[in-house]
N, C-alpha and C positions, 0 to 999 in steps of 0.2 A: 504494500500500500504506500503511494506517495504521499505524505505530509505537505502542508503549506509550510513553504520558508518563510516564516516571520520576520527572517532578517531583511528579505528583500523588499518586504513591505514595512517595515519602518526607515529604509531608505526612501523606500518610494514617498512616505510622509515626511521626510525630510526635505526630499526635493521639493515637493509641494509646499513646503513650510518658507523655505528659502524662496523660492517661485514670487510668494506673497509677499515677501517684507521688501524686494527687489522691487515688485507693482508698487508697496506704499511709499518704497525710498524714493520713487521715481515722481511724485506727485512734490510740487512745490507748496511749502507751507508757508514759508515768505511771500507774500503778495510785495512785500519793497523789493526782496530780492530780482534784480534785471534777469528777463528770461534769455537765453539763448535762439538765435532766430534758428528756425529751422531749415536745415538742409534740404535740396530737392531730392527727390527719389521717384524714380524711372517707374510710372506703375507696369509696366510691361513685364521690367526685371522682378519685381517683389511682385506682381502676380504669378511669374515660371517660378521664382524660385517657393513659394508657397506650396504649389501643383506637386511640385518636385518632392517637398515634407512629403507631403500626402502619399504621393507615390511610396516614396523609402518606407512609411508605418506601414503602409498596405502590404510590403513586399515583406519587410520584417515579420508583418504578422503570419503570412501565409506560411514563410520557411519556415517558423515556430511552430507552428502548426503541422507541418507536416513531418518536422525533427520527431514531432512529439507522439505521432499516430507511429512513426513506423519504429517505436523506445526507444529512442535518443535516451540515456541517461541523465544526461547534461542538461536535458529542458525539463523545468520542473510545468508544470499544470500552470500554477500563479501565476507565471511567467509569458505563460500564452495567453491567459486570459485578461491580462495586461496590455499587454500589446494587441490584442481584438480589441480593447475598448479603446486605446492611445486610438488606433486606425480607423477607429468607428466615430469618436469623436472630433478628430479631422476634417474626415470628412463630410460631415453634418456641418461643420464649423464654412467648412468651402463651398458647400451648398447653400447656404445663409447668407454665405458672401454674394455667392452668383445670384440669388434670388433678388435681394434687395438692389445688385447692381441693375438687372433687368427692371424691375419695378421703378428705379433713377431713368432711366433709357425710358420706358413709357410715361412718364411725368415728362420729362424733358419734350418728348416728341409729339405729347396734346399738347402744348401750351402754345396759347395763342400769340403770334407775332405783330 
């Protein structure tokens, strides 16, 4: 019988725990403090390379998956079902993106001139 590795999953709340405090570090609490203008960024480039994540979770998850069906020793269960939901929520995430860009595009494309 395989066990859940506990260890992996309190890395996993670790990363997540760091994830968070990097999102609140990043939020300016000084309203005096001068913000930094921001730089341009190519949407073309940061929409491939997004695509791209998605791709890599999707791919990762599968070969876990199939490590895992044919006893890989090395994959443990948590680990696949880990990386299914990293891949799942991805791509839900890139679907939301695409939705609401479409739903921009038909706003834009009634408005009267």
């Amino acid at each position: 019988m395989i066990g859940i590795d506990t260890g992996r999953i309190d890395a996993m709340v670790a990363q997540l725990k760091a994830a968070g405090a990097r999102a609140q570090g990043a939020v300016n609490v000084n309203p005096l403090q001068a913000e930094k203008p921001a730089g341009k960024v190519d949407f073309a480039a940061a929409l491939k390379s997004s695509l791209d994540q998605v791709n890599s979770a999707q791919q990762k998850s599968r070969e876990l998956g199939e490590r895992f069906t044919q006893g890989d020793d090395k994959v443990n269960l948590s680990d696949v079902m880990i990386s299914m939901q990293k891949a799942s929520i991805t791509f839900q995430a890139t679907v939301q993106v695409r939705n609401k860009l479409v739903s921009a595009y038909h706003d834009i494309m009634n408005m009267q001139v």
